[in-house]
N, C-alpha and C positions, 0 to 999 in steps of 0.2 A: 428573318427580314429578306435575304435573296436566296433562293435556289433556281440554279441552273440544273438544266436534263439534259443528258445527250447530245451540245453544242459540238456542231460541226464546221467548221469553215474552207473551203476554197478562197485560192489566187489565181484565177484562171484554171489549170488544169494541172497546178498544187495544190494538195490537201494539208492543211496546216493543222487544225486541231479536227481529232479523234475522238469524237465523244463523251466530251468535256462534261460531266456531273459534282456539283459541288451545292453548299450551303455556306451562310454565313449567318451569326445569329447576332441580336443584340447585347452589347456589352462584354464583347470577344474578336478577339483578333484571330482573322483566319488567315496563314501566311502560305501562301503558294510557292512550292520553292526548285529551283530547277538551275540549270547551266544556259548559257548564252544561245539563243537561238532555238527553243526548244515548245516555243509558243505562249510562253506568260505574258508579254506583250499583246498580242493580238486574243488573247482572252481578255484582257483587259478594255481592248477596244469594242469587244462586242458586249459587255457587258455593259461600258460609258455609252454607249449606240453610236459611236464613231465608226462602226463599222457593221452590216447588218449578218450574223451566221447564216450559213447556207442550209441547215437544220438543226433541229433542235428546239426547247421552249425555257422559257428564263421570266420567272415570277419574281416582284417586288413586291413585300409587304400584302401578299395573296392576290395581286393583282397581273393576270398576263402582261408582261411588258415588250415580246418576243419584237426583236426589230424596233421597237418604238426610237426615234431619230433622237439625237444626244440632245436636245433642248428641252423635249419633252422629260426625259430622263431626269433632267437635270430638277426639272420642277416635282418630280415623283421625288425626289429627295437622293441623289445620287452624286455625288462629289467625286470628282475625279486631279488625280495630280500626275501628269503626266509623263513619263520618263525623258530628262531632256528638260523639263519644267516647263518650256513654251509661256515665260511671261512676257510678256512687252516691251522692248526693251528702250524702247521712246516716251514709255508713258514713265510718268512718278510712280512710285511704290504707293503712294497714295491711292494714283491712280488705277494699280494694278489690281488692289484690294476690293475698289469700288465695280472693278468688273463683274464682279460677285452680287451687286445689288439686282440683275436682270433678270432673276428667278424668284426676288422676296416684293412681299407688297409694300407700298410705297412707305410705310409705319414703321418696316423694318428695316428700311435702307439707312444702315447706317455702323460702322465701325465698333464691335463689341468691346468694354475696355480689356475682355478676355484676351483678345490676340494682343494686345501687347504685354497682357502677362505672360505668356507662352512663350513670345517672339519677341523679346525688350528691344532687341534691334532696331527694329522695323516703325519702332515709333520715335526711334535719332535719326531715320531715312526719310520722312516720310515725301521730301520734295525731290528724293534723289530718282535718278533714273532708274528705272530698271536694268537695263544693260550694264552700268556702271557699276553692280552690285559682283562680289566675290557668288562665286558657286554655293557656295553654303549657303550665304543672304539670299541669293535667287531660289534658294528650293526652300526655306521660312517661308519667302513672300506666296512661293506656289501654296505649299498647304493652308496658308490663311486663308488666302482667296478661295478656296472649296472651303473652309468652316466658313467663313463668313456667309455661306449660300445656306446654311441649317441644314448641314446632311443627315437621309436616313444610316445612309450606307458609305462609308469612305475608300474607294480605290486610289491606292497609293505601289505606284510602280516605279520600281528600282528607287526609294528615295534617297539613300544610302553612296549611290553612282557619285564618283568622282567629290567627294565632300571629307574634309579635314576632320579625325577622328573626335574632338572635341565636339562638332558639330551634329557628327553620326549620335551620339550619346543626349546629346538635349534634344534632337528628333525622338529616339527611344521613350525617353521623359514624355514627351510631348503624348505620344501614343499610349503609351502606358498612362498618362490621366484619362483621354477621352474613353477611354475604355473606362476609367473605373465611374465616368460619369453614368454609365448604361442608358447612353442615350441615340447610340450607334452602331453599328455594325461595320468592322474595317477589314476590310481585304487588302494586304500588304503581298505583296511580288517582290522577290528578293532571292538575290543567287551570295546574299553575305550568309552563308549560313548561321555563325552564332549569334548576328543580328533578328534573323527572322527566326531563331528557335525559341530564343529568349522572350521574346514577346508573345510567340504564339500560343493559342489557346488550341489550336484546332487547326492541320497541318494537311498539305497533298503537295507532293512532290511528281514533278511533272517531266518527262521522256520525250520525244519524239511528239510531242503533241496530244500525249496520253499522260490519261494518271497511273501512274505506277504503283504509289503508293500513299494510302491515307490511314490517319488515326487523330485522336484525339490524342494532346499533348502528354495526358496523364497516363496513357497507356503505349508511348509510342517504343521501339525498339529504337534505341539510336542508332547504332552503328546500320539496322537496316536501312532508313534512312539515309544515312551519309552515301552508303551504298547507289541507293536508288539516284541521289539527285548528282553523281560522281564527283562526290569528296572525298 
């Protein structure tokens, strides 16, 4: 579903990622995993097209997407959830959901009764503010609002950051069905290590803005691993 080549980025006259090559396939979770600061974030934005690399080429579903600006992405079927969540914090939880209608045709605007099985929360909120919502409730309301858009592909970064462990484990749940629906391809960023190993299918651990090290889950060396991403 995605493969990145060679992704490069600049910040002026910092170079932040190295050469970034990766895949993701449908019906697996591919977990990127690294320490603070080490570029999973701004992989992530060039991938959402929040931000455009400074070389490199990045296919969706066999289509060049290289650069293409986050709206367009968004209708190639690219779901993104934020680190930070960035929901709204004026609008209702309703409201935040429906933000999600601006990529589907107008047949498909509408509330699947799936996210409130996933999310029971969010449908006892639904007039509540957003900002008004616990950490945990604001990162539900984020990853609705990217399923609600019918993703190919789901970029989900840091979803784990600052959420009550309870919390962290029905997100898990959450990932662990979309996956067994095989109807997606999810790329998760995560520096909780046994969060993102357990779920992973398909793993690269990220340095300096480099891959350090990749395998697939079934063959991976742990301790090498722990090694690389410095656990």
């Amino acid at each position: 579903m995605l493969k990145a080549d060679a992704l490069t980025l600049h910040y002026g006259s910092s170079q932040i990622l190295h050469g970034i090559s990766l895949t993701a396939q449908i019906g697996e979770v591919t977990s990127v995993m690294g320490s603070n600061g080490v570029g999973k974030t701004s992989l992530l934005k060039i991938l959402s097209g929040a931000h455009p690399s400074s070389s490199g080429s990045y296919q969706l579903n066999g289509a060049d997407v290289t650069n293409v600006r986050a709206d367009k992405l968004a209708r190639h079927g690219i779901g993104y959830v934020p680190q930070g969540r960035f929901i709204f914090p004026m609008l209702t939880v309703r409201e935040n959901m429906e933000t999600g209608f601006s990529c589907l045709a107008t047949s498909e605007r509408f509330i699947p009764d799936d996210i409130y099985t996933l999310f029971p929360v969010l449908k006892t909120m639904l007039e509540r503010r957003g900002g008004d919502l616990s950490g945990g409730q604001q990162q539900q309301l984020a990853i609705a609002r990217a399923l609600i858009m019918k993703p190919k592909c789901l970029l989900l970064d840091e979803p784990t950051e600052g959420i009550q462990p309870n919390i962290i484990a029905q997100i898990g749940e959450v990932i662990s069905y979309l996956r067994s629906q095989q109807t997606m391809a999810i790329i998760l960023v995560e520096q909780y290590f046994d969060f993102a190993f357990e779920l992973a299918d398909q793993i690269y651990a990220m340095t300096r803005g480099q891959i350090v090290y990749e395998s697939l889950k079934s063959d991976i060396n742990k301790a090498k691993l722990r090694k690389s991403v410095g656990v």
